[in-house]
N, C-alpha and C positions, 0 to 999 in steps of 0.2 A: 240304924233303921234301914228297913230293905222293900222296897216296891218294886211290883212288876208292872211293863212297859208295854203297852198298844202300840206301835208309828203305823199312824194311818196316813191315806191319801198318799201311800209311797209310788212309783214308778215301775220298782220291782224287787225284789226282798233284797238283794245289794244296797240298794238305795235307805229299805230299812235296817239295814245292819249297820252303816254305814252315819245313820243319824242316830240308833243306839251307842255306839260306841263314843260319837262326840257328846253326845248330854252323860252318859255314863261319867265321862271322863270328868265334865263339867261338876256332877252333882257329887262327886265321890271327893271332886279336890276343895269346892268351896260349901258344901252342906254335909259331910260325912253322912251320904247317904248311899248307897249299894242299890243300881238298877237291873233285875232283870229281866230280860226279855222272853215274852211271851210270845212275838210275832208282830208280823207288818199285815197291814189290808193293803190291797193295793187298792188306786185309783180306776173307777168302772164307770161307765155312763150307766151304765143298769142302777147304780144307788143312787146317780140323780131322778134317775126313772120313777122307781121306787117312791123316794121322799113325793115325786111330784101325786104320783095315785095315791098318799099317804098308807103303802101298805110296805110290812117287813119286808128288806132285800131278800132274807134267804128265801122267804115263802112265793113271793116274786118270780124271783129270777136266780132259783136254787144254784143254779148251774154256772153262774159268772164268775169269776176271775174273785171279786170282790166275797161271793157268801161263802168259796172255797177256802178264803183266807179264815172271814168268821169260822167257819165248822174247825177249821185244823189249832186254831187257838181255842176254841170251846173244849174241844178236845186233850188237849195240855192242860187246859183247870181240871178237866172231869178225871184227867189220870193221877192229879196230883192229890185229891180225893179228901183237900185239908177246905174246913171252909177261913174266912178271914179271923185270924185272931184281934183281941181286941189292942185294937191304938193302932192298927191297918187303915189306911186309906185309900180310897180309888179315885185317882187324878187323870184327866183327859188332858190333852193338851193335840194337838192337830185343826187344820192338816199343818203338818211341818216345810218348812223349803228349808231343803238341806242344803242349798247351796250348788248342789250337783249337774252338772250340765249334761 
């Protein structure tokens, strides 16, 4: 089985690469599962901003850190041009702490 991977709330796409590769590793040795990555959001006040006016980041605050992250993974679904097959799942899991100081 193969899922692709959001890490949000990251610090800076190191940091999400970085927390890919150890659940990758994770999921691949104890659930024969295959992770890949789609991309990291990083962490923005603008998406607490956001939540708080309950209105969309990107529509928001197009321009942030955070909805640059959305658009460029939006963009990697829209290239890849397949929708979900059936027995695909969409799992969240964040914000992550990697551990990374």
């Amino acid at each position: 089985r193969e899922f692709d991977l959001i890490v949000n709330q990251t610090r800076n796409s190191d940091e999400g690469q970085k927390v890919f590769a150890r659940l990758s590793s994770v999921t691949a040795r104890f659930l024969d599962v295959k992770l890949r990555l789609m991309g990291s959001v990083i962490r923005d006040e603008a998406a607490h901003r956001a939540v708080v006016q309950q209105q969309p980041l990107v529509e928001l605050f197009p321009q942030s850190p955070a909805s640059r992250c959305m658009k460029q993974i939006a963009d990697r679904l829209l290239a890849r041009g397949s929708s979900m097959e059936p027995g695909q799942a969409t799992l969240r899991i964040g914000p992550v702490d990697s551990g990374a100081k």
